[in-house]
C-alpha positions in Angstrom: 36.3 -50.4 -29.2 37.9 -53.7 -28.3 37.0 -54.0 -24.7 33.5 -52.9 -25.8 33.3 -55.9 -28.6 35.1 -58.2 -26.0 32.3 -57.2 -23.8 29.2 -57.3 -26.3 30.6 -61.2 -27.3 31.0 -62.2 -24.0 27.1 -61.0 -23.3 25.9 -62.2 -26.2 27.3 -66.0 -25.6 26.8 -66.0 -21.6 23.2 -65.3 -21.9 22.4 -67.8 -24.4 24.6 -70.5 -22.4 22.7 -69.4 -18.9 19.3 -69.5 -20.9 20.3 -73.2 -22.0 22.5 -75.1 -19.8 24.6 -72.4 -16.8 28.3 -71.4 -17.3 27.8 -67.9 -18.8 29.8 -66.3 -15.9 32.5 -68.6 -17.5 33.0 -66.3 -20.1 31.0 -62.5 -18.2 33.5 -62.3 -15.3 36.6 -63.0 -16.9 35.8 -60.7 -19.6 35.0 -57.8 -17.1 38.5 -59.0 -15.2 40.0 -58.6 -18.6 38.5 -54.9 -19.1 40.1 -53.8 -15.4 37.3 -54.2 -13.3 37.9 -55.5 -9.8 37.4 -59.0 -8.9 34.7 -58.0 -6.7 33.4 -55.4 -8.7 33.4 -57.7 -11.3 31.3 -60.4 -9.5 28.8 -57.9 -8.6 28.5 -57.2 -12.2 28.9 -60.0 -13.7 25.6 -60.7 -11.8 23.9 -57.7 -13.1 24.8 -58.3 -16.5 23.3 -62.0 -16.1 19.9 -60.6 -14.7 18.5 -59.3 -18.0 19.1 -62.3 -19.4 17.8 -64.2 -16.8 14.3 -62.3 -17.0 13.8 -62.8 -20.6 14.9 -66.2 -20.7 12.2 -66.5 -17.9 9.5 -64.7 -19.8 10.3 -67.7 -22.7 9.4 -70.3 -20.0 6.4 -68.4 -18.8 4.1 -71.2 -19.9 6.2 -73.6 -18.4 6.4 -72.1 -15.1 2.4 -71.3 -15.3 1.9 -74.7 -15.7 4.2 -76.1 -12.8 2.5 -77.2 -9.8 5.5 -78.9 -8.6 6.6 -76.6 -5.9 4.7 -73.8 -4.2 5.1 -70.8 -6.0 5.5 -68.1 -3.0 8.1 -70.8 -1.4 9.8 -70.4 -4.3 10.2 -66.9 -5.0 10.4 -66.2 -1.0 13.7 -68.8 -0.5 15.3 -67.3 -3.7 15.0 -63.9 -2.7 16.5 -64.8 1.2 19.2 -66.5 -0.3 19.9 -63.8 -2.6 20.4 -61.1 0.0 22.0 -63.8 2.3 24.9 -64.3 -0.5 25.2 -60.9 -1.5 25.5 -59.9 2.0 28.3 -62.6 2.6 30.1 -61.0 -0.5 30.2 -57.7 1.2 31.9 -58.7 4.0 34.5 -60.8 2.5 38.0 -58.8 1.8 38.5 -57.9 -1.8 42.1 -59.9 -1.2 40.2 -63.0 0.1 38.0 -63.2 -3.1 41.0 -62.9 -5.5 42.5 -65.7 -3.4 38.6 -67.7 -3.5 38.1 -67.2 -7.1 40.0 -69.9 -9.1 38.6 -72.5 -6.5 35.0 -70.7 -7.4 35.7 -71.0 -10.9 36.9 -75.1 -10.4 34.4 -75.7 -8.0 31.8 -74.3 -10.7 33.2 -76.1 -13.6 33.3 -79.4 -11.8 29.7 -79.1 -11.0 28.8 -78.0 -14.7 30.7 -81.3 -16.1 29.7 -83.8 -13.4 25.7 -81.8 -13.5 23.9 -84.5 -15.6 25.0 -87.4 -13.3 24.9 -85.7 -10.4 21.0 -84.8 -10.5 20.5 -88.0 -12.3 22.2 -89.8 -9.1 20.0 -87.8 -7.4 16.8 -88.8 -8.8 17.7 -92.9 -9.0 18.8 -92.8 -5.0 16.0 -90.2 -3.7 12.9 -91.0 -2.1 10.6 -88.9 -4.1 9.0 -86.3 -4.1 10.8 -83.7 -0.9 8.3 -82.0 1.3 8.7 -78.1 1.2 10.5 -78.1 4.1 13.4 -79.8 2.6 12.6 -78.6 -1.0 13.0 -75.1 0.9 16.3 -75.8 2.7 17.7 -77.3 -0.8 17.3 -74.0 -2.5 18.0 -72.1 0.4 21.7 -73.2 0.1 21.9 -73.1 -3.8 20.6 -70.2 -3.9 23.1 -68.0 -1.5 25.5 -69.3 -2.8 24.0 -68.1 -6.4 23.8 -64.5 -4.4 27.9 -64.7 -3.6 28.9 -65.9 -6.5 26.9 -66.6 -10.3 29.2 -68.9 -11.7 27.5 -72.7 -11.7 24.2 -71.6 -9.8 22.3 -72.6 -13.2 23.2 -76.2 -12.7 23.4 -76.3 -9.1 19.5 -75.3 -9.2 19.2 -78.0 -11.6 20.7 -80.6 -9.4 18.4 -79.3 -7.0 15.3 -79.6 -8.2 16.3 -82.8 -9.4 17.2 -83.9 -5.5 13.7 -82.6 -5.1 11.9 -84.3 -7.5 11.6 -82.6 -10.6 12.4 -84.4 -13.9 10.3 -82.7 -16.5 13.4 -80.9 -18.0 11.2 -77.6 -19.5 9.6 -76.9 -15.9 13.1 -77.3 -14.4 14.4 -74.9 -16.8 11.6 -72.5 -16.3 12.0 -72.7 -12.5 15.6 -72.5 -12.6 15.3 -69.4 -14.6 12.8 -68.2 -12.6 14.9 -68.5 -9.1 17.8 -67.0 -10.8 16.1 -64.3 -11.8 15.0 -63.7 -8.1 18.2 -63.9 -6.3 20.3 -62.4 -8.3 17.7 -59.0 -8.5 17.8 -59.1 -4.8 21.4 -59.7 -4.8 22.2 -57.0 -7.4 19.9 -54.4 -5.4 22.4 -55.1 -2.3 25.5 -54.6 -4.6 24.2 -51.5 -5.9 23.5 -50.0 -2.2 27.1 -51.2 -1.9 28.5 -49.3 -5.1 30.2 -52.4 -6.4 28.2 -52.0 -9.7 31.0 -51.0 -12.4 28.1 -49.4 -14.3 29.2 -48.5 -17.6 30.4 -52.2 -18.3 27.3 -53.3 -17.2 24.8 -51.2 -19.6 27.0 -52.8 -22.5 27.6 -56.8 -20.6 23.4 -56.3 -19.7 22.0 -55.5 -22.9 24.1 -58.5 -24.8 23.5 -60.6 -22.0 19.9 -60.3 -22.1 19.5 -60.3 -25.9 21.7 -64.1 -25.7 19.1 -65.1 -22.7 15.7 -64.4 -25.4 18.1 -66.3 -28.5 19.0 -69.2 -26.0 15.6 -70.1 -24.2 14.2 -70.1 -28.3 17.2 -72.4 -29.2 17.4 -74.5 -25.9 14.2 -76.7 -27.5 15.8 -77.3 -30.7 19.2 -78.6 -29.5 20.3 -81.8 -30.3 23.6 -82.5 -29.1 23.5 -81.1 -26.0 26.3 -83.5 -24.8 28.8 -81.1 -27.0 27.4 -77.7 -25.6 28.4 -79.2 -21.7 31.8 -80.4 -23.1 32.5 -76.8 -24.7 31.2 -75.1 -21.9 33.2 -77.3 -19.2 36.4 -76.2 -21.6 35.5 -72.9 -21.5 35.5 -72.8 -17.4 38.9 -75.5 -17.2 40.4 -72.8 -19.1 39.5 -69.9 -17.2 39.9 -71.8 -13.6 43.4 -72.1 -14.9 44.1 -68.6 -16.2 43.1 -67.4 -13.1 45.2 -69.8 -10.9 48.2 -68.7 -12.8 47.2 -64.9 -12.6 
């Protein structure tokens, strides 16, 4: 019963944190660490937990998306799902020992990115030149999104950076989009995982269904937020705890 409330709070509070600003895998992997699953196991499912949540928290920017004419929508969709399999596929091949020994500089990577994310894509925007052409646009997302495909953790603000390198400043579009290519990859991903049997399947049913439920609660609440300036400084503790946890483990 504990692991499966540890697991349903965790769900819960990563999908509404990935539906409004990233860092839910701050609190979805450790959690499935926590209940015995595999590091690499736990990746995998960690991403297929996040994927329900994803999707509804897409379906709550559907206008937005409709009405973005930003980028070209097959481009889009195409470049997440490459990246996707690209990630996943790099996952696969990478020694469960190596990815214990990767995944505190994953998680400190991840949590420096989450922090320094507002200032980064605003540095972004003040220095760029514009608009991107596709070409580049593609390449951009290309990148952030196989790295989304081998491992969830930051991709949500990484996207953002990257749309904001793009271009992109209306913040609901970017949301919508970044939603929208996380929900891409991480299906293709996820289907690769499960070919691979790295899905730990009866944490996932419970981590899914929370996760998914906190995407929908999120994307409603994400408009009415405030303070967002304390969300990212909870969140960036969240991840500076776990990145050191896991370097101690």
């Amino acid at each position: 019963m504990l692991t499966t409330l540890v697991l349903i709070l965790a769900g819960l509070s990563a999908g509404a944190l990935n539906a409004v600003a990233g860092g839910g895998t701050f609190l979805s992997f450790p959690a499935l660490v926590w209940a015995g699953v595999p590091p690499v196991m736990a990746n995998a499912t960690a991403t297929l937990a996040a994927l329900p949540g994803y999707l509804s928290s897409t379906w709550a920017f559907r206008d937005d998306i409709r009405n973005s004419r930003s980028l070209p929508f097959v481009m889009v969709v195409a470049v997440a799902a490459i990246g996707g399999a690209l990630g996943a596929g790099l996952l696969l091949v990478t020694p469960a020992a190596v990815f214990e020994g990767v995944v505190p500089w994953l998680l400190a990577f991840a949590t420096a990115i989450f922090a320094l994310g507002p200032r980064i894509t605003a540095f972004l925007q003040r220095h760029g030149s514009g608009r991107a052409g596709v070409g580049i646009a593609a390449l951009v997302l290309l990148l952030v999104t196989t790295y989304g495909g081998y491992f969830n953790g930051g991709v949500g603000i990484l996207l953002l950076a990257a749309l904001g390198l793009i271009g992109l400043s209306n913040l609901n579009e970017m949301n919508g989009l970044k939603n929208l290519v996380s929900s891409i990859l991480s299906l293709v991903s996820v289907i690769v995982y499960i070919g691979a049997g790295l899905i730990a399947w009866e944490q996932a049913i419970v981590l899914g269904l929370a996760c998914a439920t906190g995407g929908y609660l999120g994307a409603a609440l994400s408009r009415r937020i405030t303070r967002p300036v304390l969300l990212r400084a909870f969140i960036t503790l969240v991840g500076a705890a776990m990145t050191v946890i896991f370097f101690l483990r």
